[in-house]
N, C-alpha and C positions, 0 to 999 in steps of 0.2 A: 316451177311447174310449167311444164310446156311451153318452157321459150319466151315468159312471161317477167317483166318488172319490176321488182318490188319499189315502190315507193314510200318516203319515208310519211309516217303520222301527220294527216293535217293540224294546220295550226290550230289549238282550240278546242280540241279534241279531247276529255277527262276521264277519269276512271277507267269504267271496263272496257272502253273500246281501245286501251293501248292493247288489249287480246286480239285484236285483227290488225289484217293492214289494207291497202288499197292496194288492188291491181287490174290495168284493165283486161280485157279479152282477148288472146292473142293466140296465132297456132303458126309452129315451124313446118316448113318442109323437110325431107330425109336429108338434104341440104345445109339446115338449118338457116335457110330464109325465112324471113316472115313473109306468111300464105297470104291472097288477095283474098276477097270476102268474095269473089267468084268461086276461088278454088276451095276455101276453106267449106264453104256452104256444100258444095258438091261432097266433099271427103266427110262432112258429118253425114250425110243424109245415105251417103253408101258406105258408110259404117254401121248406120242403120238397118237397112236394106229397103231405104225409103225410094221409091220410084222420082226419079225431079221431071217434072211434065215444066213446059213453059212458065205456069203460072206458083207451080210450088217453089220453083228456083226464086222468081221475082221475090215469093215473099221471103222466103226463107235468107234470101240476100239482102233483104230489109231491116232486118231482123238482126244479121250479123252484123251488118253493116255501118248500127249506129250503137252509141252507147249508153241511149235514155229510156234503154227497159220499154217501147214502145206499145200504145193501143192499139188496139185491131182496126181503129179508125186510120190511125197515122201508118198504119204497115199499109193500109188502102190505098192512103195519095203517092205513098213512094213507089209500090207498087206497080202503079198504073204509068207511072212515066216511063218503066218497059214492058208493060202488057195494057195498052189502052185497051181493053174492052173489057178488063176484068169488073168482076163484080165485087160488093161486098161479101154476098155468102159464099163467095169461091176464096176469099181471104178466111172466113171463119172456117171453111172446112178444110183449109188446107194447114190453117191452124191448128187446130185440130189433130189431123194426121200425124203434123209432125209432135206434136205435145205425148199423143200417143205412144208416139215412135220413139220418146225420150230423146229427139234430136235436139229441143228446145225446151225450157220450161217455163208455165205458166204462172203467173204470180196474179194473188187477188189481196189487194192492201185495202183495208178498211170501208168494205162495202163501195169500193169505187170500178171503174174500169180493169177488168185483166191486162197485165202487162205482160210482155216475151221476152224474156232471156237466152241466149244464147250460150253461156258460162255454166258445163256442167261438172262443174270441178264445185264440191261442196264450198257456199260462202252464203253468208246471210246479205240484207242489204239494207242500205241507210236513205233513208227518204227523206229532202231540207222541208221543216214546216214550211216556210214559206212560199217555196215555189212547186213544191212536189217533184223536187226534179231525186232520181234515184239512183244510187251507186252502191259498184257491188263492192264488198270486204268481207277478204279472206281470213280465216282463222290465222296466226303467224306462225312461220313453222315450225314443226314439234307438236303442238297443241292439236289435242283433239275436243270435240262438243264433252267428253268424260273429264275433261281436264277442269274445265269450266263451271258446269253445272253438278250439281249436287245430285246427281240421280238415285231414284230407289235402286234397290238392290236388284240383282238380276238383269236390267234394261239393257239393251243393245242397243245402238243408234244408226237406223241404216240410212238417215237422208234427214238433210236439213232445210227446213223454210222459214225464216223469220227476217223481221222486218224490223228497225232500229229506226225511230222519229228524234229527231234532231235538227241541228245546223250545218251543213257542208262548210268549206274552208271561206265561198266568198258571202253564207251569210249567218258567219257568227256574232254573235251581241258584239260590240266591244271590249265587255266584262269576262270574256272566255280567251278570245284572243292574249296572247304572251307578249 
């Protein structure tokens, strides 16, 4: 999917999550280069028909930019090291906008801070108990959300959000590791 990696199953990894895989977030040019998270950020958001002002690019390149599903805090300090004056509520509202705009999505896991995604290619995601750190995983290809779940009859599935708690590859027990 769009110029993207597969990688194979972490180590450790049981049952039902051999149904996904890992891949990070990636976008080609008409080229088929890999986009910088300047350009790539630009091209979602005028895909959108999102305005990029100074401080929405900053965040919105924050955002792309890294791969740990980021708080509205942490989009703050990255933020500011190319718009020193920006504020916190000019982060939440340009949050916001773009969430609205479906250029990014918002993730809220177990009563804690909202997180932002960038990956709007259907994938659920796995968050390590231990450290809370988060990654996204893709359904594997072929497979759809009908393939897996039992649904009643009738249901269509137009969009997925869920969140998988476990162990990432560097902090599985011993006892899971092969």
């Amino acid at each position: 999917m769009r110029g993207t990696k597969e990688y194979n199953k972490p180590r450790g990894v049981r049952g039902s999550a051999t149904l996904f895989s890992y891949r990070p977030f990636t976008m080609n040019d008409s080229s088929g280069r890999k986009m910088t998270h300047r350009s790539m950020a630009a091209l979602m958001a005028r895909r959108a028909g999102v305005r990029l002002t100074s401080q929405r690019r900053a965040v919105l390149e924050a955002v792309v930019a890294s791969r740990d599903h980021p708080t509205a805090s942490l989009i703050y300090e990255r933020a500011r090291t190319r718009v020193p004056g920006i504020s916190l509520a000019t982060i939440y509202n340009c949050l916001e906008a773009m969430t609205k705009a479906h250029v990014i999505n918002q993730l809220r896991f177990d009563g804690g801070p909202s997180r932002f995604c960038p990956n709007l290619v259907p994938h659920v995601h796995v968050m390590d108990e231990i450290n809370n750190k988060v990654i996204d995983v893709h359904l594997k290809p072929g497979l759809t959300p009908e393939d897996i779940f039992d649904l009643p009859e009738g249901v269509c599935i137009t969009s997925m959000e869920a969140c998988l708690h476990g162990h990432i590859p560097d902090n599985c027990p011993p006892h899971f590791k092969k």
